[in-house]
C-alpha positions, 0 to 999 in steps of 0.5 A: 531093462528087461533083466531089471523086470525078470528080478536080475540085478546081476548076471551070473553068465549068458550063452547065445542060443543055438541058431538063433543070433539074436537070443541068449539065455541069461543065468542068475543064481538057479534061474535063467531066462531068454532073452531077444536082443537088438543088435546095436541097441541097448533094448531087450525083452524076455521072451521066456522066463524067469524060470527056474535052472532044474525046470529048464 
């Protein structure tokens, strides 16, 4: 739900964030934002972005 809301209708990747198990940063075309998940839920919130890649 939250990718729906930072205008991601797809994902082009994801990377876990160093150091922090529940974070990951999703990519989509030249944006990527960062992402909370809730292991074991289908729940997540943006705790960044979107953004653009070359800003980041």
């Amino acid at each position: 739900p939250s990718l729906n809301k930072a205008g991601f209708p797809t994902i082009d990747a994801i990377l876990p964030t160093p150091g922090e198990s529940n974070h990951t940063y999703v990519f989509y075309k030249d944006q990527y934002t960062r992402v909370t998940l809730t292991p074991g839920k289908a729940k997540s919130s943006i705790v960044f972005g979107p953004a653009p890649i070359a800003k980041g």
